[in-house]
KOLDRENLUM-455511 format. One record per residue: residue number from 1; x, y, z of N, C-alpha, C, O in turn. Coordinates in Angstrom, 2 decimals, m for minus. Example, Ala and Ser with C-alpha at 12.3 -4.5 7.8 and 13.67 -1.06 7.14 Angstrom:
<nugus>
1 13.19 m5.69 7.80 12.30 m4.50 7.80 13.20 m3.30 7.80 14.24 m3.32 8.46
2 12.85 m2.25 7.08 13.67 m1.06 7.14 12.90 0.03 7.87 13.41 1.14 8.04
</nugus>
This chain:
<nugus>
1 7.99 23.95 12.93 8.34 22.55 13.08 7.17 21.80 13.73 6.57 22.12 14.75
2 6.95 20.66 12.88 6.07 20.05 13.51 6.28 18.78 14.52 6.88 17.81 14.05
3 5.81 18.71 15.91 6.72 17.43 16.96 5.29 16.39 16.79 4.19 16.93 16.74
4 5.37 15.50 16.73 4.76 14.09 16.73 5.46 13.18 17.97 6.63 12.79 17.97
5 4.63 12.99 18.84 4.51 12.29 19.81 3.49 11.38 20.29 2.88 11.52 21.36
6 3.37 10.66 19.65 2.29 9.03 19.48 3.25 8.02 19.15 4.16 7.98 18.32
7 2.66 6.90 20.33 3.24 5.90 20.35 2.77 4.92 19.15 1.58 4.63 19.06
8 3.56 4.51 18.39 3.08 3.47 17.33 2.77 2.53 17.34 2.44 2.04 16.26
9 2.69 1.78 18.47 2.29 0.67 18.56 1.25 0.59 19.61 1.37 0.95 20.79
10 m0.04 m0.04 18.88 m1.33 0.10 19.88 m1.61 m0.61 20.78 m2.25 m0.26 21.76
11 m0.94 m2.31 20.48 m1.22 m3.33 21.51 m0.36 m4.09 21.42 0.17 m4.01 20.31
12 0.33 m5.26 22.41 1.28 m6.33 21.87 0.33 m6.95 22.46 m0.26 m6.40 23.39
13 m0.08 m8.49 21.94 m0.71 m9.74 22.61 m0.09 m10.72 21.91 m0.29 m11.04 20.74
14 1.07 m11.41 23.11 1.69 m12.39 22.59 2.96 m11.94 21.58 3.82 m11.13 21.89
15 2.88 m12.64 20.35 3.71 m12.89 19.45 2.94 m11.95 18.40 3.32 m12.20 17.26
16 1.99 m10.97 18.46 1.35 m9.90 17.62 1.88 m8.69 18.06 2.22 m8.56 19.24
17 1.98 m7.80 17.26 2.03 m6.84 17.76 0.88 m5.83 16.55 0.62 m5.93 15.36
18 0.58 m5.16 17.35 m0.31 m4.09 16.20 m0.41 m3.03 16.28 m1.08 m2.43 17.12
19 0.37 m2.48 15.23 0.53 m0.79 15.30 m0.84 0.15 13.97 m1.71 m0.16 13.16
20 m0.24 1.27 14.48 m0.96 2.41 13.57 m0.74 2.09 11.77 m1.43 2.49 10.83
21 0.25 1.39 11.78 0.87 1.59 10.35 m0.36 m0.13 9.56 m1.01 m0.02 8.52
22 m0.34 m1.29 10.32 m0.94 m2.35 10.29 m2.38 m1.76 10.26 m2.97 m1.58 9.19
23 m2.91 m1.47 11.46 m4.22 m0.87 11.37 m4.31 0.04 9.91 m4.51 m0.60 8.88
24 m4.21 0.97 9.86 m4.56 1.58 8.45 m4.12 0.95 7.15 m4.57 1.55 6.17
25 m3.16 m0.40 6.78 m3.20 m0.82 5.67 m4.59 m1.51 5.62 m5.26 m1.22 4.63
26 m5.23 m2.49 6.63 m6.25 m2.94 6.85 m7.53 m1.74 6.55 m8.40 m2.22 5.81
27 m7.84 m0.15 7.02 m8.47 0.32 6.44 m8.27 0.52 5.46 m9.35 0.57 4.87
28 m7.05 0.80 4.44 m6.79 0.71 3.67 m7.57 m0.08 2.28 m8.13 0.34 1.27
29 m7.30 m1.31 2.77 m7.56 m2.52 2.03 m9.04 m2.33 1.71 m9.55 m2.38 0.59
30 m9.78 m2.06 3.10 m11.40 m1.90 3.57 m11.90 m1.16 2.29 m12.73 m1.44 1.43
31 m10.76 0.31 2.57 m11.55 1.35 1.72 m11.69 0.77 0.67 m12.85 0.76 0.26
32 m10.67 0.06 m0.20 m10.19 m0.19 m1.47 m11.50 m0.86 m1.61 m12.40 m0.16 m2.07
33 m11.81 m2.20 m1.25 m12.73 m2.96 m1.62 m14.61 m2.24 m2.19 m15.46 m2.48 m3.04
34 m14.39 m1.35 m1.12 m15.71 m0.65 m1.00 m16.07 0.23 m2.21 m17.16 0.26 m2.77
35 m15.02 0.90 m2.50 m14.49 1.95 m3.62 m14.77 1.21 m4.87 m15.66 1.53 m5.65
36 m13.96 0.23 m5.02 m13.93 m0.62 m6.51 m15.34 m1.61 m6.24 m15.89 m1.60 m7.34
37 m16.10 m2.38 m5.39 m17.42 m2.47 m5.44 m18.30 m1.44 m6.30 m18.97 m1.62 m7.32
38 m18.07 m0.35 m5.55 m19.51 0.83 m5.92 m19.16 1.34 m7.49 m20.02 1.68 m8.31
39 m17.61 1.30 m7.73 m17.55 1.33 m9.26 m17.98 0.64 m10.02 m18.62 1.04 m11.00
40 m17.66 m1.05 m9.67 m18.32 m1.92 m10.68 m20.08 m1.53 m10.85 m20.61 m1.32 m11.94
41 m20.68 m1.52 m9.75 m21.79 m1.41 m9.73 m22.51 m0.26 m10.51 m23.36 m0.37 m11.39
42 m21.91 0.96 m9.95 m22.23 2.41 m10.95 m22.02 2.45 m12.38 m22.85 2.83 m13.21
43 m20.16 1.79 m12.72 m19.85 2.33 m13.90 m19.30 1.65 m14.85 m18.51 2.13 m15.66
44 m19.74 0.34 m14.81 m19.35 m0.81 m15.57 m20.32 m1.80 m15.16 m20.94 m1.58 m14.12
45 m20.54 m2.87 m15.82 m21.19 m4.38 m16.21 m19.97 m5.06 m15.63 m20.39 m4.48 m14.63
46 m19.42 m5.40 m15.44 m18.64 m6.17 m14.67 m19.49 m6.37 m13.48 m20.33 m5.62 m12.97
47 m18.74 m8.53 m12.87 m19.65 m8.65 m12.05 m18.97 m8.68 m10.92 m17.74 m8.75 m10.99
48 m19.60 m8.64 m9.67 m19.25 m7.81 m8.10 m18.89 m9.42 m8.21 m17.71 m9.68 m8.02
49 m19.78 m10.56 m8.49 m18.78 m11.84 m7.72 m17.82 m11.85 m7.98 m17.04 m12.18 m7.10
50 m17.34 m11.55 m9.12 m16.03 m12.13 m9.51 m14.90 m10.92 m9.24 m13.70 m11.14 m9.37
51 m15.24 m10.07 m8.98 m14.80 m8.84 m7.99 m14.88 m9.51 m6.48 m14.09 m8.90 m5.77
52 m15.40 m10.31 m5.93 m15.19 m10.68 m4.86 m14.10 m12.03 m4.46 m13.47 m12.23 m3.42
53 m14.17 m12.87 m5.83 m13.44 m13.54 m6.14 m11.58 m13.42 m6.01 m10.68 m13.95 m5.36
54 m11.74 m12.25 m7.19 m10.33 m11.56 m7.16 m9.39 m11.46 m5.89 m8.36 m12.05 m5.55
55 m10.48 m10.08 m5.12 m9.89 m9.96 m3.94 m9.61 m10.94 m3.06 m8.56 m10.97 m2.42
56 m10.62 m11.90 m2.97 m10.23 m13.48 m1.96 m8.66 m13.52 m1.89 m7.88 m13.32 m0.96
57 m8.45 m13.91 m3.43 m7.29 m14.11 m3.87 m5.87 m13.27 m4.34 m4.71 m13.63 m4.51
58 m6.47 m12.17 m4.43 m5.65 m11.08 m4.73 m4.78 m10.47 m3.61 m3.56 m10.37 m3.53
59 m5.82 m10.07 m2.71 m5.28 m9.87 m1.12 m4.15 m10.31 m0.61 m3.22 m9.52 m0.40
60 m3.98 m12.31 m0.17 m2.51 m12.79 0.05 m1.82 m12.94 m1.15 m0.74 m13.51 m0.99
61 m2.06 m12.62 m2.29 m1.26 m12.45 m3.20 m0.24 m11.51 m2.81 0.98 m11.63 m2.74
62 m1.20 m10.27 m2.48 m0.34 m9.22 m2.55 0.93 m8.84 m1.41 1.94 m8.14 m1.53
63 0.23 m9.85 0.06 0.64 m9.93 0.79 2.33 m10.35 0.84 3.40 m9.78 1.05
64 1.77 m11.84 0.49 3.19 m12.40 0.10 4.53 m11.73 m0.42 5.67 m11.70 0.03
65 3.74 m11.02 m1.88 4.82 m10.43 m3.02 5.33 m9.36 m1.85 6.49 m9.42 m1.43
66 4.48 m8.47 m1.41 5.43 m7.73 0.16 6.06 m8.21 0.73 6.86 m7.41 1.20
67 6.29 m9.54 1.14 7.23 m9.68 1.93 8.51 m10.14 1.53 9.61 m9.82 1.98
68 8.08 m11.25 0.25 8.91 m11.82 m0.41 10.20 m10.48 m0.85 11.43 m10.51 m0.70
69 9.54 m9.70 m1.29 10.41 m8.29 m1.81 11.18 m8.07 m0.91 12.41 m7.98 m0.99
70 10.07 m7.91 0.62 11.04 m7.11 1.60 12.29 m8.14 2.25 13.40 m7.64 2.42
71 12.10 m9.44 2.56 13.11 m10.20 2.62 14.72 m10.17 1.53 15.93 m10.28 1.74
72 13.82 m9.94 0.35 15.54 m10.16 m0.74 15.77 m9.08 m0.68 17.00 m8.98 m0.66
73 15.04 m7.56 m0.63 15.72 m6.17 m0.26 16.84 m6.34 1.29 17.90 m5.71 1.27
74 16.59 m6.94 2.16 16.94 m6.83 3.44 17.59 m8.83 3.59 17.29 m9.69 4.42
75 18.44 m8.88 2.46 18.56 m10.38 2.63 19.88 m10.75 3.69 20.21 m11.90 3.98
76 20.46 m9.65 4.14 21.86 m9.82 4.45 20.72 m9.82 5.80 20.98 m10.80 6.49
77 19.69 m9.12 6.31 19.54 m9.47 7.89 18.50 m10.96 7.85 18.37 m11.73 8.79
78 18.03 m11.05 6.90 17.14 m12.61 7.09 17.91 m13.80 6.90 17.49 m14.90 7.25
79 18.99 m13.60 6.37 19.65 m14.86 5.92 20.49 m15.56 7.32 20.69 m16.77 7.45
80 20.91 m14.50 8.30 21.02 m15.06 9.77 20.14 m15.49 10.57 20.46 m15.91 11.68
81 18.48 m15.45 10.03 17.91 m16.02 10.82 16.74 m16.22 10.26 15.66 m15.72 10.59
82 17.01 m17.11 9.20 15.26 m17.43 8.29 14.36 m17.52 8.71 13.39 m17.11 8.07
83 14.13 m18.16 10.20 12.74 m17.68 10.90 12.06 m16.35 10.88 10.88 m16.18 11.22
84 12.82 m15.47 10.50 12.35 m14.06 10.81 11.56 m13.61 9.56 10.73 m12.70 9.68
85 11.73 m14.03 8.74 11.20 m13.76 7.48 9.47 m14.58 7.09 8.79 m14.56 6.07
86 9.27 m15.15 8.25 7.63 m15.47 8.44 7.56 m14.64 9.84 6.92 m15.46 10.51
87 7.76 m13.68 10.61 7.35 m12.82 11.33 6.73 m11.69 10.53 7.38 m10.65 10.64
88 5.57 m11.58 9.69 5.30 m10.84 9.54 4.71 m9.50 10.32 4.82 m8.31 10.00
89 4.24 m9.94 11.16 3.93 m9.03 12.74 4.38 m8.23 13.35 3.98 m7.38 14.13
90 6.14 m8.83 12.57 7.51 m7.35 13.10 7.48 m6.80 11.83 8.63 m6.39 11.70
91 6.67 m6.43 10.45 6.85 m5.46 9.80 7.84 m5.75 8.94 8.64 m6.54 9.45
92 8.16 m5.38 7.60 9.28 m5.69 6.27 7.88 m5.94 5.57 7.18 m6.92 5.82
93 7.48 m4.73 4.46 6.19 m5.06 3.46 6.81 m3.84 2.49 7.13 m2.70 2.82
94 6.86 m4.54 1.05 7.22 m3.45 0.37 6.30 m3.46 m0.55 5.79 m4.54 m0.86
95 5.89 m2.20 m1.18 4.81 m2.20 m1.77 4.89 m2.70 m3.21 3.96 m3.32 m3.71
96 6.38 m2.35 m4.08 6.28 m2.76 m4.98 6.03 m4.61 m5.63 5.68 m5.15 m6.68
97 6.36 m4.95 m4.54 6.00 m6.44 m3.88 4.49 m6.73 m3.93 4.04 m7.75 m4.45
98 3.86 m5.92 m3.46 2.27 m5.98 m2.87 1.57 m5.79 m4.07 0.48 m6.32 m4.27
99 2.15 m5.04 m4.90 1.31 m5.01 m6.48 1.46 m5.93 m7.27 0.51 m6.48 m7.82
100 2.96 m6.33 m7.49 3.00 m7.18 m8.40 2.62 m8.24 m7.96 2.25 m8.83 m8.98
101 2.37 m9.18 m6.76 1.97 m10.23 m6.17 0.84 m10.09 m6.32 0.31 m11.19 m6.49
102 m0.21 m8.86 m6.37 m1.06 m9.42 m6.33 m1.94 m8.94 m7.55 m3.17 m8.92 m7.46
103 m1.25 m8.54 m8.74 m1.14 m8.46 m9.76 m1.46 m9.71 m10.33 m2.45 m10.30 m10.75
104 0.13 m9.97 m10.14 0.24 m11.63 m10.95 m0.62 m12.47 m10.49 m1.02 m13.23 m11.37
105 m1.25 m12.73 m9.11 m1.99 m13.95 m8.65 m3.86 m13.64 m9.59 m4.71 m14.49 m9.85
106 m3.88 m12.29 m9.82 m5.29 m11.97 m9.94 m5.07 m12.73 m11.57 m5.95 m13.51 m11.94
107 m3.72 m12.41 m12.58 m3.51 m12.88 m13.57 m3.59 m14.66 m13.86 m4.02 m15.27 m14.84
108 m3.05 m15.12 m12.68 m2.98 m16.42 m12.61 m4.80 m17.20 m12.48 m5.39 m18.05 m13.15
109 m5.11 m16.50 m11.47 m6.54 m17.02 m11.63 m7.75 m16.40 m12.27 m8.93 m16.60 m11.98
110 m7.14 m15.42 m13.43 m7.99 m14.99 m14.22 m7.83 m16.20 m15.49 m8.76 m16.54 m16.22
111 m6.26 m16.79 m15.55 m5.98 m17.94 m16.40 m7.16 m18.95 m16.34 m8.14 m19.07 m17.08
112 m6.77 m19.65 m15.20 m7.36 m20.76 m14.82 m9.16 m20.41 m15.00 m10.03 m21.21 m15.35
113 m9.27 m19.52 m14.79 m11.32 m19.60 m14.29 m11.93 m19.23 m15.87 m13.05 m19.24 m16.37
114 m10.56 m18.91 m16.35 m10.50 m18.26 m17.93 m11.41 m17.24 m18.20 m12.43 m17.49 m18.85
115 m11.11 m15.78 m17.67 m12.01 m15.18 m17.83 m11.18 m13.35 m17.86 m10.40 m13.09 m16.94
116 m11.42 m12.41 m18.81 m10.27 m11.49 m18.90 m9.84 m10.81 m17.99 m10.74 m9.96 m18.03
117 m8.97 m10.35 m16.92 m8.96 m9.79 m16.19 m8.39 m8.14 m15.79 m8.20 m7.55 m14.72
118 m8.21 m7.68 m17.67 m8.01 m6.73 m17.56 m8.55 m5.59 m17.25 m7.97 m4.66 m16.68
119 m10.29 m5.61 m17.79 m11.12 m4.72 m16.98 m11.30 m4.57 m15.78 m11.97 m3.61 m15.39
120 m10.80 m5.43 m14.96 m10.75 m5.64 m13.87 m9.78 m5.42 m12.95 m9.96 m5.50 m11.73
121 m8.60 m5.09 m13.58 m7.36 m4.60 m12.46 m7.50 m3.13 m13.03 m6.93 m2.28 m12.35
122 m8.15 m2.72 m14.12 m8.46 m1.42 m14.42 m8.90 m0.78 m13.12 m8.41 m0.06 m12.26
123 m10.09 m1.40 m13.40 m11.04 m0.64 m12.30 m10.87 m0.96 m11.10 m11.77 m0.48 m10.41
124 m9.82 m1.81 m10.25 m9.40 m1.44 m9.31 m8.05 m0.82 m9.00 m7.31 m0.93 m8.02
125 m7.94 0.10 m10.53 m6.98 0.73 m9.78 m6.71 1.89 m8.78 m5.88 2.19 m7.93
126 m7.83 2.35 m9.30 m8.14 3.58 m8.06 m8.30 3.26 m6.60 m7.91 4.02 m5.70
127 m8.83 2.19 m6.44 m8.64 1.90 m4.98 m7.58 1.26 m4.81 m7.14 1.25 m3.66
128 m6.89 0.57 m5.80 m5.17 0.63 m4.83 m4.57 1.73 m4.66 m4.06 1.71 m3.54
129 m4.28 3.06 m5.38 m3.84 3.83 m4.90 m4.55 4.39 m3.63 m3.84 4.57 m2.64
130 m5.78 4.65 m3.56 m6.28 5.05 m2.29 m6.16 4.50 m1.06 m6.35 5.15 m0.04
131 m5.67 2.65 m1.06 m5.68 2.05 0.13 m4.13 2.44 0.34 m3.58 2.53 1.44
132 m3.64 2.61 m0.68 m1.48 3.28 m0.27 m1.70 4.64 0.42 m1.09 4.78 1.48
133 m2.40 5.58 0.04 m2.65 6.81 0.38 m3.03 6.52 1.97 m2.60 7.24 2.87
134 m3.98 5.23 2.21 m4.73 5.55 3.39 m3.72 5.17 4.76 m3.81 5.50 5.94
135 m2.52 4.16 3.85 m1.82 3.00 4.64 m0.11 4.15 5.17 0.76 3.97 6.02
136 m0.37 5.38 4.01 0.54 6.17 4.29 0.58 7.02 6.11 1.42 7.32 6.97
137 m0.64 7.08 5.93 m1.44 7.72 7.16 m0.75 7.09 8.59 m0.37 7.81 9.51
138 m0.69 6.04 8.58 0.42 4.88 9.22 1.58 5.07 9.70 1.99 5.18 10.86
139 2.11 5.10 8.66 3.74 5.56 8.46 3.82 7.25 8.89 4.68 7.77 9.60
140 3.06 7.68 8.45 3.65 9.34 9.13 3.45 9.32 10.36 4.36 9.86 10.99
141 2.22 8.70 11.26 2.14 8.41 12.83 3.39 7.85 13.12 4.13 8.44 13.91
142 3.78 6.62 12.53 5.03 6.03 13.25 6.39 6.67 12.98 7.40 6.35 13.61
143 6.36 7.59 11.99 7.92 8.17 11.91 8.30 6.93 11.00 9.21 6.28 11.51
144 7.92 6.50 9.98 9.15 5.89 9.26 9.07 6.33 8.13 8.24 7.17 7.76
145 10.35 5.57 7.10 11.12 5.99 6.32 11.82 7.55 6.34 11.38 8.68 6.18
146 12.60 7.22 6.50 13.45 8.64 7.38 13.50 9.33 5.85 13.19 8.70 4.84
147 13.99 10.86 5.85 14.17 11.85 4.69 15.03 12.74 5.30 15.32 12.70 6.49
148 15.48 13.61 4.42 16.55 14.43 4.56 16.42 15.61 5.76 15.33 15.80 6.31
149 17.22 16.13 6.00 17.08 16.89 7.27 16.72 18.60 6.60 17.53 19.08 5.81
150 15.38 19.46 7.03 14.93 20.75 6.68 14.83 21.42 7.70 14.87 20.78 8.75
151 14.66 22.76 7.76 14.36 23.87 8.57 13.56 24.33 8.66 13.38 25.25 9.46
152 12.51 23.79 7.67 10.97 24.48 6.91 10.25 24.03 7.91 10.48 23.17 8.76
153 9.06 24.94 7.67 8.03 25.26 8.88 7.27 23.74 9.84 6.80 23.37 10.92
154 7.69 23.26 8.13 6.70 21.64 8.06 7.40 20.53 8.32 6.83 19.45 8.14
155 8.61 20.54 8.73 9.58 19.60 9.20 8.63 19.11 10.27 7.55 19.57 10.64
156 9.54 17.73 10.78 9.04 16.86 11.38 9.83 15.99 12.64 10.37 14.93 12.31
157 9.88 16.36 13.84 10.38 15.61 14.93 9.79 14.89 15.60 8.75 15.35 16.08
158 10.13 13.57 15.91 9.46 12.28 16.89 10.04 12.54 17.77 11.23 12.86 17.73
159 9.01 12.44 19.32 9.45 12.71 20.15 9.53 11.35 21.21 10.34 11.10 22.10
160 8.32 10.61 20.71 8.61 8.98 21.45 9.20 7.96 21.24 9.41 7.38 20.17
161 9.49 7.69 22.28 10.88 6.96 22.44 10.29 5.52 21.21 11.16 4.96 20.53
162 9.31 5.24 21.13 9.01 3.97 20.52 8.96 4.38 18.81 8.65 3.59 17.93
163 9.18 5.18 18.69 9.15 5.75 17.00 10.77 5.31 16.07 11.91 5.27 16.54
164 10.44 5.12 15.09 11.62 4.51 14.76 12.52 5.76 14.59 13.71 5.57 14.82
165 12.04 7.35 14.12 12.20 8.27 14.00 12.92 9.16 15.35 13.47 10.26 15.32
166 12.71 8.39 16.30 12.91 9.34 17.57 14.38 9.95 17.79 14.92 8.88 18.07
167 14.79 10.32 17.82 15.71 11.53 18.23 16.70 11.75 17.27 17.89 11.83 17.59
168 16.19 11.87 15.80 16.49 12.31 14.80 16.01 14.21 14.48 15.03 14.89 14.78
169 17.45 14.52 13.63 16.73 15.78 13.57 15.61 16.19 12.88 14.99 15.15 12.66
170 14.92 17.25 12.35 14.13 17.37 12.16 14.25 17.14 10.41 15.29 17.31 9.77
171 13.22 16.81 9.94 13.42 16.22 8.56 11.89 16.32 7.78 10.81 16.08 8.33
172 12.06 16.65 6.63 10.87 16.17 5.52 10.37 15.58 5.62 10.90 14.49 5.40
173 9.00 15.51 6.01 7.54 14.72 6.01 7.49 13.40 4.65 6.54 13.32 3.87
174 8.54 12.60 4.62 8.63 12.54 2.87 6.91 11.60 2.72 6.14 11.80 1.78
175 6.66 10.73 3.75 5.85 9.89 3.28 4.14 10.71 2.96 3.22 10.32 2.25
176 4.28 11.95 3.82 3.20 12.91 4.18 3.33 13.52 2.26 2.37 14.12 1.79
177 4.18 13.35 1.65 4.55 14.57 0.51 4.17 13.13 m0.79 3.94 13.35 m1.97
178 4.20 11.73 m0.15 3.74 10.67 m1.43 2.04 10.69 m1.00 1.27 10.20 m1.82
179 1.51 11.22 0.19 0.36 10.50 0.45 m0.12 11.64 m0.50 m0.72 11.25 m1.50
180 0.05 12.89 m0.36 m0.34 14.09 m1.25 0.12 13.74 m2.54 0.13 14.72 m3.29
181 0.50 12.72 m3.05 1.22 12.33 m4.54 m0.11 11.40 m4.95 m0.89 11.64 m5.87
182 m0.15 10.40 m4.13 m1.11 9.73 m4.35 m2.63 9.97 m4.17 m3.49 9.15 m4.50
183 m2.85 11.08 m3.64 m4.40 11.77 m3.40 m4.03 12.41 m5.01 m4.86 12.16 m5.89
184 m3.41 12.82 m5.20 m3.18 14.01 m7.06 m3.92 12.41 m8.15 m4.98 12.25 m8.76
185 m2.40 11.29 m7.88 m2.71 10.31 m8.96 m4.04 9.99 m8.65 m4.74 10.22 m9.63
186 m4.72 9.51 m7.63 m6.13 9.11 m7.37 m6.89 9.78 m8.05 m7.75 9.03 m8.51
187 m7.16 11.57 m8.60 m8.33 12.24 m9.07 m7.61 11.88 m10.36 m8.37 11.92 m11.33
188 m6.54 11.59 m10.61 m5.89 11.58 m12.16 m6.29 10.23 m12.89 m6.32 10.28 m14.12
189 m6.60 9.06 m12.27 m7.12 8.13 m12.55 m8.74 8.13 m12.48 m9.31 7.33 m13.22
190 m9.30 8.73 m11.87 m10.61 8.63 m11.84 m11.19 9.45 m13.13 m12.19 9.20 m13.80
191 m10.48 10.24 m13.22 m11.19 11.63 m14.51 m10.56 10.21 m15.73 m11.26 10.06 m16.73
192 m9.47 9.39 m15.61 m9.47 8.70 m17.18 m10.04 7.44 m17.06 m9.97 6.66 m18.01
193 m10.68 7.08 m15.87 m11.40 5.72 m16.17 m11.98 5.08 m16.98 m13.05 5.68 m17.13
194 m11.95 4.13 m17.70 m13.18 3.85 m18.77 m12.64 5.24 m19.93 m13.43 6.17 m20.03
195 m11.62 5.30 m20.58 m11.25 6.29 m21.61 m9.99 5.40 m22.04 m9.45 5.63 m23.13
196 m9.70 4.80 m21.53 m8.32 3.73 m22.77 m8.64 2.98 m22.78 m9.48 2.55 m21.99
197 m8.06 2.29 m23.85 m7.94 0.89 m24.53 m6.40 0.38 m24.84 m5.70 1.29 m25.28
198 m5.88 m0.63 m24.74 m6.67 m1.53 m24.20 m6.75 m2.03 m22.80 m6.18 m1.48 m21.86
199 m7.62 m3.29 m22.69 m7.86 m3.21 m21.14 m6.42 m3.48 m20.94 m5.54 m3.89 m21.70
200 m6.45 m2.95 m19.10 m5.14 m3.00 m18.51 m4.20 m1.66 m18.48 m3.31 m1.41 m17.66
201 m4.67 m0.84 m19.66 m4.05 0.52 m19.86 m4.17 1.53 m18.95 m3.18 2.27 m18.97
202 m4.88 1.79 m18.26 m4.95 2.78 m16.93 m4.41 2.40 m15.98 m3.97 3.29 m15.25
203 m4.13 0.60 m15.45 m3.21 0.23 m14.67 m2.00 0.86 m15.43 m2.11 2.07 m15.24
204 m1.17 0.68 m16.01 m0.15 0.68 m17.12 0.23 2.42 m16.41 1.23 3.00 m16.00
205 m1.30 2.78 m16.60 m1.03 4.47 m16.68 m0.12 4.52 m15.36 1.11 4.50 m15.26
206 m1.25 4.60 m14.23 m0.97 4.32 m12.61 0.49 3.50 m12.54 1.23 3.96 m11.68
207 0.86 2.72 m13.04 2.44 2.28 m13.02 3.28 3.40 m13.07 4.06 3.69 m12.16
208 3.11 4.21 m14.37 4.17 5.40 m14.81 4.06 6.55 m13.78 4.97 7.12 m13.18
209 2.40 6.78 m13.73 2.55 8.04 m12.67 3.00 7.41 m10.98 3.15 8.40 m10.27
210 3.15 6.66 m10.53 3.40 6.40 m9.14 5.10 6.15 m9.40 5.86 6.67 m8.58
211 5.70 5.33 m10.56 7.07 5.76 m10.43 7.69 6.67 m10.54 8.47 7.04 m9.66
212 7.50 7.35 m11.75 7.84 8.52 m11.60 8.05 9.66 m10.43 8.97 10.43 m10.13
213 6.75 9.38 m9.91 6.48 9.94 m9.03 7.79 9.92 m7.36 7.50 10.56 m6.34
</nugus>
């Protein structure tokens, strides 16, 4: 059995709070950018501005569609107090939210600047899965999303009191068992990069293998 005892939250100042799970979507994001840079540059003609462009815009795209999601998933607790639903600082981000937001916004201003943007959510798809992988890293420090209760060697108990996980029994690593899902899809997308047609199709791919999944 494995005990985890780290406090999740690194600092409060004010009306912020900033935990382990915040910090690593932010490296997350970091990695992502860096990753899909050095691709355009290595392994495609595509241009880094408009790769810089995207992300400007892609980023609170994606942001939003997280929250927006996580509010109508969780509408019975926001609807008593609509202020709470611009606290982003207390956490509610769902990912399937975070793609399609910022999916659609990269679509929207690929409209407008009129320019295709399918090679382009291609090739960053590998670094979205890698910034989920990195943002997972997060979530297993803090103990969330709870999983079923095991006996196996690799189970998992929180022992601080500030974990959302804390004095639950011991249970499946589940988010530890997607980050290892998403390190698999990550080499699985990289070996088919630049091998379908048409553009947009390796996103498409990365859709099927992460639900499924």
């Amino acid at each position: 059995m494995i005990t985890i005892n780290i406090d999740p939250i690194l600092f409060r100042l004010g009306l912020l709070t900033v935990s382990w799970h915040s910090l690593l979507i932010v490296v997350g994001i970091v990695a992502a950018v860096v990753l899909v840079r050095w691709l355009v540059m290595q392994r495609s003609r595509l241009s880094v501005d408009t790769l810089y462009s995207i992300t400007i815009w892609g980023i609170p795209g994606g942001v939003i569609g997280a929250r927006l999601v996580a509010v109508v998933d969780r509408w019975d607790f926001y609807v008593g107090g609509p202020g709470n639903a611009f606290a982003i600082w207390e956490g509610g981000l769902a990912i399937w939210g975070a793609i399609l937001g910022g999916v659609l916004t990269i679509v929207i201003y690929g409209w407008v600047k009129k320019f295709p943007v399918g090679p382009y959510i291609d090739i960053m798809t590998p670094g979205l899965i890698l910034a989920q992988a990195i943002g997972r890293i997060g979530d297993i420090i803090n103990g969330e999303h709870f999983s079923t209760e095991t006996s196996l060697p690799w189970a998992v108990v929180y022992t601080h009191p500030e974990s959302p996980a804390f004095g639950r029994v011991p249970t499946h690593p589940a988010v530890a068992y997607e980050l290892l899902m998403d390190l698999v899809i990550l080499g699985i997308l990289w070996r088919l990069l630049g091998r379908f047609r048409p553009n947009g199709a390796l996103f498409m791919i990365y859709l099927i293998l992460y639900s499924v999944g």
